[in-house]
N, C-alpha and C positions, 0 to 999 in steps of 0.2 A: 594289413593282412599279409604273413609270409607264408608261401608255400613252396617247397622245394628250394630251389635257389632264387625261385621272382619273390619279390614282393611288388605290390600292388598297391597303391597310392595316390591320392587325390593328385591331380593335374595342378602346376603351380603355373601363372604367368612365367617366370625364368624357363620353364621346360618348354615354349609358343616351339621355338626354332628344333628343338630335338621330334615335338610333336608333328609338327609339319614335315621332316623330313621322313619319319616313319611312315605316316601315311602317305608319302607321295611315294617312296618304294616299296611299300606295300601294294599297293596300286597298279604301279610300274607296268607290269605284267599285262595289264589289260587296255593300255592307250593304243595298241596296234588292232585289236579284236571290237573295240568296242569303239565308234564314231564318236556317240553321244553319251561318251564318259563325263558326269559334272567333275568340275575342282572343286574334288573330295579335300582337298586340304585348305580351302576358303574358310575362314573363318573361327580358327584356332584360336585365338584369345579371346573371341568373345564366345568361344562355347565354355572355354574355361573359367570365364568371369562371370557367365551365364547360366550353365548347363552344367551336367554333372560331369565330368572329365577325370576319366581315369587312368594312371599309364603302368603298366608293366614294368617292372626295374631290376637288372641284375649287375649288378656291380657297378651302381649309378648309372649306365646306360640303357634309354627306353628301350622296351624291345616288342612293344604292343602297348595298345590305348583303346578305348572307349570310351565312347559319347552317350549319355543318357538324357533323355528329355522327357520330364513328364508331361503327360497326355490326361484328358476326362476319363480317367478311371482305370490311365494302364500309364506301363512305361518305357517308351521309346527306346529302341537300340538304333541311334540316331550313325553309328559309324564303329566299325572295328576294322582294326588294322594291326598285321603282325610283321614285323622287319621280316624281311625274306629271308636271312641270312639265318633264321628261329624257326623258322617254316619245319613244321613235323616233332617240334619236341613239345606240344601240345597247350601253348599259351591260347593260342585262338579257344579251344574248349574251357582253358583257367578264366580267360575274359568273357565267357559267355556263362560259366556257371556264376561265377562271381557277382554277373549283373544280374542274373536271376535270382540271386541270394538277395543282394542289394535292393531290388523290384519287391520282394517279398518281405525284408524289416522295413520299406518303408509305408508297407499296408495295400500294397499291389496285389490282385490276383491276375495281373493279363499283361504279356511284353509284347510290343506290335516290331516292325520291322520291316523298311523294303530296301530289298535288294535288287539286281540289275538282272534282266532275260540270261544274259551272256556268261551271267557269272553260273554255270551251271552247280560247279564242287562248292560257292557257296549255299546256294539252293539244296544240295545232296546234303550237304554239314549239318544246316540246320534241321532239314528232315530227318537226320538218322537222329540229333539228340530233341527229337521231338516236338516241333516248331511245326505248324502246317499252313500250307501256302491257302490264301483265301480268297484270292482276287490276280487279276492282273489289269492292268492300263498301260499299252505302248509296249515298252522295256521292263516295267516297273510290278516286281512280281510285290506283295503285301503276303506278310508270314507273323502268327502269331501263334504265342502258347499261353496255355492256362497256368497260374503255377499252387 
């Protein structure tokens, strides 16, 4: 799938190291604010050997990814991540419509999702494109959309 100048593409083993390093500076930002930040980038080849893994690409270089995990009757947005240096030219909302698209041919009507207390703008993001929080536990808001 091309759109604009990204295209969008299944997550390959050869991309573990570009993958990891997007979501660890994607992240970056929040290791001073946030104590009980998990490594968010644990586990990168076996989500991609496992899991649905997708990475953003402009000129061969990732510049955003998401993790999809199906769930009993919905489909996880198990991690998204935009290289910072991309921040504002709207891959975050390409990677989220995309997996909503993605959640909906694969026979999905429900995307779940938890994000962190601290992350406030991602809490706000998903609210404004319609995503609503359901729960909280600790840090741990739960946000889901019908689709």
């Amino acid at each position: 799938m091309a759109i604009g100048d990204y295209q969008i593409r299944k997550a390959r083993i050869a991309d573990t190291d570009a993958l990891v390093a997007c979501i660890q500076a994607a992240y970056a930002q929040y290791k001073d604010r946030i104590s009980d930040l998990p490594a968010v980038a644990d586990g990168c080849a076996e989500d991609i050997q496992k899991n649905q893994a997708w990475v953003a690409v402009e000129d061969d270089k990732i510049v955003g990814c998401v993790i999809l995990n199906p769930g009993d009757g919905f489909l996880k947005l198990a991690n998204l991540a935009v290289d910072p240096d991309c921040r504002g030219l709207g891959i975050g909302r390409l990677l989220i419509d995309f997996s909503q698209q993605e959640a909906s041919d694969q026979g999905f009507s429900e995307m779940r999702l938890n994000t962190h207390a601290a992350m406030a703008e991602n809490i706000q993001l998903y609210t404004h494109l319609g995503w609503r929080e359901t729960g909280r536990v600790g840090n741990s808001v739960a946000m889901k959309i019908s689709l």
